[in-house]
N, C-alpha and C positions, 0 to 999 in steps of 0.2 A: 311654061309655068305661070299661072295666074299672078297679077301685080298686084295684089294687094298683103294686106298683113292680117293675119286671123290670132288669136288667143286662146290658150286652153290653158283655165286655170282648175286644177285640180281641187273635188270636194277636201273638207279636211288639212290643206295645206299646212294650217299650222301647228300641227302635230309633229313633234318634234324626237319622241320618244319611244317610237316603232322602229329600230336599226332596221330590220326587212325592208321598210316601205323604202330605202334607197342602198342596202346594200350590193356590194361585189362579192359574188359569191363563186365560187371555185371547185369546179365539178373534178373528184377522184373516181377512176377507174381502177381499185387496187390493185388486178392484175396486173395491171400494164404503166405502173406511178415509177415503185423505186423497189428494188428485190434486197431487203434485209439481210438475210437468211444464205443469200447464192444460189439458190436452188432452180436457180429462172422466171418464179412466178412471183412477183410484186407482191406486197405487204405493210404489215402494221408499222414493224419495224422499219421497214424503206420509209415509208410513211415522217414516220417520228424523226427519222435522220434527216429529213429534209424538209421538216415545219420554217426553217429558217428561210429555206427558198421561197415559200407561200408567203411568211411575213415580211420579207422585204420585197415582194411584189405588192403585196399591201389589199389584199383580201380580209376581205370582214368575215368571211364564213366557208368552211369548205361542206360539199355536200358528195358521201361517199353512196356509191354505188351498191349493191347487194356484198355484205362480205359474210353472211350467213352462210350455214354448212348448206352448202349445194353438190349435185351430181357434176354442176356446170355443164348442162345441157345448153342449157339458154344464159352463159355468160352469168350467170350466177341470180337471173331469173327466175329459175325456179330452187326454189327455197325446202329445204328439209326440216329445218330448226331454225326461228324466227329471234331467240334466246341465247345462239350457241355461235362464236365466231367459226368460221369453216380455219381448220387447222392447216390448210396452205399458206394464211393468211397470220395466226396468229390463236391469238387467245383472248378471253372475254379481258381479262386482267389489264392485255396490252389495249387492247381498245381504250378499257376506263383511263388506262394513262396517258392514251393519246387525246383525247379529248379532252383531260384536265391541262396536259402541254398546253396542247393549240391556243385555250383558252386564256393560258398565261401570258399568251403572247397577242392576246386581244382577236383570236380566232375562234369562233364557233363552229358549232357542229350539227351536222343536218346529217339521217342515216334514211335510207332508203328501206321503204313498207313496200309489198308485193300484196295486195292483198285480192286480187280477183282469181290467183290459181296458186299452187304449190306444187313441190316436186311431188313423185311418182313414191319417192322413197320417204316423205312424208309418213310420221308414225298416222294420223289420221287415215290416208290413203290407203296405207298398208292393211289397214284393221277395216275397213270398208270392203277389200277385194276378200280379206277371210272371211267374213262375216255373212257374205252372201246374201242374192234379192231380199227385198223386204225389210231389212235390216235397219238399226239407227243406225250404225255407224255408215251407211248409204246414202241416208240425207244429208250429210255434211256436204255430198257432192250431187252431181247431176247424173245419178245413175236413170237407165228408160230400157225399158226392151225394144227391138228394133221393130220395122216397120214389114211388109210382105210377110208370105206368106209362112215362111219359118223366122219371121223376126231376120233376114239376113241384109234388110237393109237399114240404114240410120235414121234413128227419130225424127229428126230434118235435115234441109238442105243448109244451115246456115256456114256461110263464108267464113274462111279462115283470117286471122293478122298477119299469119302466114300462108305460104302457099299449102296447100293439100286440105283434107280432112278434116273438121274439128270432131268425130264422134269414132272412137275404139271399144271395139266389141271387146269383153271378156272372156274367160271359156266359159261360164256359166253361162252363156248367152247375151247377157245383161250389156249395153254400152254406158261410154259415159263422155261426157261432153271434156275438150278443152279446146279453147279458142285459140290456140298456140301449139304447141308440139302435144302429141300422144305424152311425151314426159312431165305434162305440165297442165293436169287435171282442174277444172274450174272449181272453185266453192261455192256451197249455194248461202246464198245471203240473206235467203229468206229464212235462213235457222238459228234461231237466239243465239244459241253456242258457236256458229260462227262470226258474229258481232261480239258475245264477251270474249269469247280467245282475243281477239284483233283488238281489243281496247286496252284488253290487258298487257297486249304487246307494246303496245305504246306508252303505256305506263311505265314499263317495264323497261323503255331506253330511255324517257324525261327521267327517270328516274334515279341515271346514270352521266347523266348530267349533260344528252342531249338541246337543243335549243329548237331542233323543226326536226320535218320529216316531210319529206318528198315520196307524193302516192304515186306510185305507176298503175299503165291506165285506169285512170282515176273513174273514168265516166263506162266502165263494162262488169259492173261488179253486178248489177242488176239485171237477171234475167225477166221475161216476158214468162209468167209460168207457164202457162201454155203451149212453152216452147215450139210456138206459129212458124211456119216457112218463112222465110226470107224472102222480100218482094221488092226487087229495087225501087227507087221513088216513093214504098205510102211509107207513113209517120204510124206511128211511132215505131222507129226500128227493134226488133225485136230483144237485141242486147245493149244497144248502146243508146247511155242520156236517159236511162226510166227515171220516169219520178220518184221509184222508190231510194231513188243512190241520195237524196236530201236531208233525208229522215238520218239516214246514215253517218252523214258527213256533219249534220250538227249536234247526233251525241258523242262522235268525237270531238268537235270544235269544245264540247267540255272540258272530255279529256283535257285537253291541250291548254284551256283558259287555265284550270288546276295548277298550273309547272309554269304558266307563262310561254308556252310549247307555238312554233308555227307550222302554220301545214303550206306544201306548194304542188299544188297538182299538177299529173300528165292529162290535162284533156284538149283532146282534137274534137273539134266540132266545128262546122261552116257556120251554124248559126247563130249570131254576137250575142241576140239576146239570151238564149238559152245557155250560151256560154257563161254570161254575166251573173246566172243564179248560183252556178258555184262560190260567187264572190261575196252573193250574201255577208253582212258584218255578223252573221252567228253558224258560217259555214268554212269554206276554205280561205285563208286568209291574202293567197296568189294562186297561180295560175300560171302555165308556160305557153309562150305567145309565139305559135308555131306558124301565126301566115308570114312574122318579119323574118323567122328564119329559114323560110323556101321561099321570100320573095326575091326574084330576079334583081340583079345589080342595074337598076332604072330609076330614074330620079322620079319618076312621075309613080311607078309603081309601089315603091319606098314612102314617097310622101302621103299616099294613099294608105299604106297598111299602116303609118304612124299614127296617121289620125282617127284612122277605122281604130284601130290600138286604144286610142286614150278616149274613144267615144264609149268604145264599149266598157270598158272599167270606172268612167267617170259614174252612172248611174249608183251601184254599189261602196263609192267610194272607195277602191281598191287600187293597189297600185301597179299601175303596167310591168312584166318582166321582158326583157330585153335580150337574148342567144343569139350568136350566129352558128353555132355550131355544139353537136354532143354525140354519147359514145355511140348513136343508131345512124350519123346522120354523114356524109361525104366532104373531108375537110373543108374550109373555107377558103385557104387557098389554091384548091383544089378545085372547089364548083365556079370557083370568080373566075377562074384562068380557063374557062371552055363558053362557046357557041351560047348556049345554057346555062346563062347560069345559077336560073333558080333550082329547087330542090324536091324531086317526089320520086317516092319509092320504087315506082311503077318505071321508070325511065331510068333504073339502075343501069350500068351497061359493061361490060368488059372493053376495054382498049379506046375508051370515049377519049379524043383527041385534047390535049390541056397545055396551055401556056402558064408555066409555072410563074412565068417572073410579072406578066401583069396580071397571075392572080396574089399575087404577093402584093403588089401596089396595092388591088384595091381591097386584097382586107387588110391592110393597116389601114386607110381609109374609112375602110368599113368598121374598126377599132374606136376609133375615134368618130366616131358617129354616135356611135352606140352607148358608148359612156357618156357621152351629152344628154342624150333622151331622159326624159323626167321617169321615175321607179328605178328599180333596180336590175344588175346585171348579171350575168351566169355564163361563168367564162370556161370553157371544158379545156382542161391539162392538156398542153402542148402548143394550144393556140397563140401562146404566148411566144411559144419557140417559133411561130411559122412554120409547122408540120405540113407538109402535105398528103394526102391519101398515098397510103402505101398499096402496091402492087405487092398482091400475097400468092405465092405459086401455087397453084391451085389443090396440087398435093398437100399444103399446110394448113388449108383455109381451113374451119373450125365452126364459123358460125351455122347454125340450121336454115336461115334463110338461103345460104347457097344450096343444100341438101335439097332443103325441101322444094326450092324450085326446079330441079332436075341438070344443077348446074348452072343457070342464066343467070341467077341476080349474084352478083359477087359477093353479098354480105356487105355485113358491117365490120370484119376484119379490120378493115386497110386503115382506121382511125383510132384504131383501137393498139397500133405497135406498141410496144414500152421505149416508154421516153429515152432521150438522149443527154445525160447528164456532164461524161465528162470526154471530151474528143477524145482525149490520146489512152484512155484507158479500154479493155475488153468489154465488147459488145457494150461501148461508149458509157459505159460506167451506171449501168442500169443497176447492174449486182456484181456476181464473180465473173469467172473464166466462165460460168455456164451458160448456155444458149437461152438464149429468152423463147418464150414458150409460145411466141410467135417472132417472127425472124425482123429485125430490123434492116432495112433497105439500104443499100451500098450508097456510098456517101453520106448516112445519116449521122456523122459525128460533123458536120457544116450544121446544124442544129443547134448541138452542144449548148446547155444553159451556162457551163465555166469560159465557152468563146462568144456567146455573144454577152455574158458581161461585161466582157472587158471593152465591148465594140458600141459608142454611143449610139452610132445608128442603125443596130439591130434591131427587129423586132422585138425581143425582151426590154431592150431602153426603152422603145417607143412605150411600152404598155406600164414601165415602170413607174416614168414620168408621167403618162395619163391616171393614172391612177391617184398618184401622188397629187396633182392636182386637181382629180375629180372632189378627193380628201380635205382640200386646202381652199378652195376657189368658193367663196360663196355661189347660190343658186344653181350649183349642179343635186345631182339624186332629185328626190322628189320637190317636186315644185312646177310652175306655172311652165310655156314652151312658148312665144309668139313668132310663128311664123314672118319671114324678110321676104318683101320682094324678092324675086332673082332672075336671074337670065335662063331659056330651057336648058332643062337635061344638070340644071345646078340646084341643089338646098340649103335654104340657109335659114337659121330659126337664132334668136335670143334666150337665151334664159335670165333669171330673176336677178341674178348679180350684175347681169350686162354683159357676160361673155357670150360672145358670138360663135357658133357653129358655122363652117361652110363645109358644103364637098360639094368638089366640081366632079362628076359623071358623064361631060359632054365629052366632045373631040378634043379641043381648042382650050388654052388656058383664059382664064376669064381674071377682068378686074377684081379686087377685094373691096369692100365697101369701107367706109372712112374706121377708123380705129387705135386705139393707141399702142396698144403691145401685140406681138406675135406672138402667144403664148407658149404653143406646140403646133409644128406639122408633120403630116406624115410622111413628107418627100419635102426637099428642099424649095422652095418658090421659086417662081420666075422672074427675077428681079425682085423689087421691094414690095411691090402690089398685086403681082397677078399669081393666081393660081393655077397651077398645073393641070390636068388632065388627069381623071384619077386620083385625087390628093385631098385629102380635108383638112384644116386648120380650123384650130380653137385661136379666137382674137377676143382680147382684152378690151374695155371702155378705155 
C-alpha cells in the first residue's frame, strides 16, 4: 500500500439538503420480506407489520422491488400493470398505507420502474399479437420478419441477459425481440406513446407520495434502429448506452424535479466516463456502483475501485452508491467465505466450496467499510441477519436463469429465501404454518431477527450500532475521504469529523494508528491496539 495520504473532496459538499446524497437505504424483495396474509408469499402487509424492524435498524429509505401485477416469470420483472398492486401482494390501497406508515416513521419510499420490457400478458402486447404485421399497436414493440429464405431465421444475432435467444417468431410469422425471456418482450422507445405511458407512470406513484424510483436496466432501453448484428469489441453496441437513452432520462429528470422525485439507476457499463453522463445534474440523480460490489475481498483491489468510484462521480457532482450485495447477486457472506471472492455472473457454479464462518468475519468487516465511504448505501434484506446463499433443491429452483441455461447457472434463488423472523415459530415466523414459496434452509432459525436481538454481538447489533452512528457521528455520508498511510493488504482513510476507518485484509493482526475512542468493531481487538485479521474498526479523534 503506497505511504502517502491522498484527499478526495467532493464537488458540492456543502449541500446539506439532498437526504439521497448520503442516505441508507433498504432494498425489499416483497416475495421473500414477511407473509401478512399466510399464504406463503411475502407482502404489503408483512411489510407494514414489520416497518418497526426497518426503523430501529435506522434506514432512511426503503426501496421495493417489482410488486406490480406480474405472471412472475422473471421474479416480478416482467410487469402486466405498471398502476395496479399484483394481488399476492396486496392492494393499491395498502401500498398508499404503507408508504405514508414508513414515512411516519421517518422512512421513504423508492418503487421499482421496469421500463426496457413488459410482461407477455401485458394489455399493450396482447393487442400487438391481435392486431397483426403492420399494425400500430406493433410499434410499441420490436416486431421484424425474419431473415432466410422463408423468414425462419431471426432478424439478428444479438445476445441474450440471459442465456438463450432474444427473438420469438409468432404464428403470423412476424418475430419480436426481448432481451430477456420469450415472456418479457422489449419496448421500442423510439415511440412517443412509449415515453408518455412511462412518464405518466411515474407521475402516477410521485403522486402517491413516492420519494424515488429505481430504473432497471437503465442503459438498454435504446435500440440501434437498424437493428445491426452484434459484433463483439466495435462501439457503439447495438442496444446498450445509445445516445438516444439521454434525451430520455432528462424529460424524466422533469418529471421527477415536479414532486421533488429521485431517480437511481441500474447501469453496468466498464466505461467511467460514459457512465458519468448518466449523472448529469439534469439526468439520473445516482447510479448503482456495480465494480465495488464484484470487487474481490483485496485491499489493493478495494482501494482501487473506491477511488476509480469517487473519480468517476466527482466530475458531475453526484454522489457515489455503495452495495455489497442484492436480490440478482450471491450473498455476501457467501462470496467472502470462497477461493473467489469477487462476483460475475458467468462464474455462477453449483457446489462451489465456502467457508461460512470467515465469510461472516469479513462481511461484517465489509459492513463497516462501507458505511464509512462518503454517498450513500443500499443494504438488501437479510444482510443484516448474515444470511448466507441458500442451497435450493433443484426441483424448487424458480428462477429462468437456471431454465434458460440448461441447468448450469443455479440462479438467483439462493438470496432470495424469505427472511427468518422468529426462531421458535413455523417456518421461523416468516407468515403462518404455510411453506414459504421457496423453502427456507435447515438451520435457518440461528438467523432469527428476535435472537440476534437479544445477542450484542450479532450481526444485527453490529449493523444497528453502525448505523446508529453513521446517524450521529459527524463527517460520515457524503463528504470529503483522505486516504492513511497503511501497512499492505490494510485500509485506512479519515473522514471530515476525524473518525478513522481501518480494515485489516492481511494475514497478521496489525497496529491501529494513535486515537482516542474505539468507536465500533467488527470482531473484538487484539489487545488494546492491534487489529485482527479480517476486522475493521471505526476510531474516534
Amino acid at each position: 500500500m503506497p505511504e502517502r495520504t491522498v484527499t478526495w473532496q467532493p464537488p458540492n459538499s456543502h449541500r446539506t439538503d439532498d437526504w439521497w446524497r448520503d442516505a441508507v437505504i433498504y432494498q425489499v424483495y416483497p416475495r421473500s420480506f414477511a407473509d401478512g396474509d399466510g399464504d406463503g408469499t411475502g407482502d404489503l402487509a408483512g411489510v407494514r407489520a414489520r416497518l418497526p424492524h426497518l426503523a430501529e435498524l435506522g434506514v432512511d429509505a426503503v426501496w421495493f422491488t417489482p410488486w406490480y401485477v406480474s405472471p412472475l416469470v422473471d421474479g416480478g420483472y416482467d410487469v402486466a400493470d405498471y398502476r395496479t398492486i399484483d394481488p399476492a401482494f396486496g392492494t393499491l390501497g395498502e401500498a398508499e398505507k404503507l408508504i405514508a406508515e414508513a414515512r411516519e416513521l421517518g422512512i421513504r419510499t423508492i418503487v421499482d420502474i421496469v421500463p426496457n420490457h413488459v410482461s407477455d400478458q401485458h394489455a399493450w402486447f396482447r393487442a400487438a399479437l391481435e392486431a397483426g404485421p403492420g399494425s400500430a399497436e406493433r410499434e410499441r414493440f420490436h416486431f421484424r420478419p425474419g431473415r432466410g429464405e422463408h423468414g425462419e431465421l431471426p432478424p439478428n444475432d444479438w445476445p441474450s441477459q440471459f442465456s438463450g435467444r432474444t427473438w420469438t417468431r409468432v404464428p403470423d410469422g412476424e418475430w419480436y425481440l426481448h432481451l430477456f425471456t420469450p415472456e418479457q418482450p422489449d419496448l421500442n422507445w423510439a415511440h412517443p406513446e412509449v415515453r408518455r405511458e412511462h412518464e405518466d407512470v411515474l407521475r402516477f406513484w410521485f403522486e402517491r407520495g413516492v420519494a424515488g424510483v429505481r430504473i432497471d436496466s437503465a442503459a438498454l432501453l435504446a435500440k440501434d434502429p437498424a437493428l445491426a448484428d452484434f459484433v463483439e469489441g466495435v462501439d457503439p453496441h447495438p442496444y446498450i448506452d445509445q445516445d438516444e437513452l439521454h434525451d430520455i432520462y432528462r424529460s424524466w429528470r422533469r418529471v421527477a424535479d415536479a414532486y421533488g422525485g429521485v431517480f437511481v439507476g441500474e447501469v453496468w457499463l466498464p466505461d467511467a466516463e460514459r457512465f458519468a453522463r448518466y449523472l448529469r445534474p439534469d439526468e439520473l440523480h445516482t447510479a448503482f456502483n456495480f465494480n465495488f460490489l464484484s470487487c474481490p475481498w483485496e485491499a489493493d483491489r478495494l482501494r482501487r475501485t473506491i477511488d476509480d468510484t469517487l473519480a468517476e462521480h466527482a466530475p458531475v457532482g453526484a454522489p457515489a452508491t455503495w452495495v455489497l450485495c442484492n436480490h440478482d447477486v450471491t450473498r455476501t457472506v457467501t462470496r467472502y467465505g470462497r477461493e473467489d471472492t469477487g462476483f460475475d455472473f458467468a462464474k455462477k457454479a453449483f457446489g462451489t466450496p465456502t467457508d461460512l464462518a470467515l465469510g461472516t468475519r469479513r462481511a461484517r468487516a465489509a459492513a463497516l467499510l462501507t458505511l464509512a465511504l462518503p454517498g450513500s448505501v443500499y443494504l438488501y434484506q437479510g444482510e443484516e441477519l448474515g444470511l448466507p446463499e441458500a442451497d435450493i433443491p433443484r426441483e424448487r429452483i424458480q428462477d429462468p436463469m437456471y431454465f434458460r441455461s440448461g441447468g448450469v447457472d443455479p440462479g438467483r434463488d439462493g438470496c432470495r429465501v424469505p427472511l427468518p423472523w422468529d426462531a421458535d415459530a413455523p417456518y421461523c415466523g416468516f407468515g403462518s404454518e404455510t411453506e414459504p414459496w421457496l423453502p427456507q434452509p435447515e438451520g435457518w432459525s440461528a438467523y432469527a431477527a428476535n435472537r440476534q436481538s437479544a445477542d450484542p454481538g450479532s450481526m444485527l447489533s453490529l449493523y444497528r450500532e453502525a448505523l446508529r452512528l453513521r446517524r450521529s457521528t459527524e463527517g460520515f455520508g457524503d463528504g470529503p475521504l483522505d486516504w492513511l498511510p497503511a501497512p499492505d493488504g490494510v485500509l485506512a482513510f479519515r473522514r471530515a469529523g476525524g473518525t478513522v476507518c481501518v480494515v485489516n485484509l492481511s494475514a497478521a493482526p496489525v497496529e491501529l494508528p494513535a486515537h482516542g475512542a474505539v468507536l465500533l468493531a467488527s470482531e473484538p481487538l487484539d489487545g488494546a491496539c492491534r487489529l485482527p485479521s479480517d476486522t475493521a474498526v471505526w476510531l474516534g479523534a
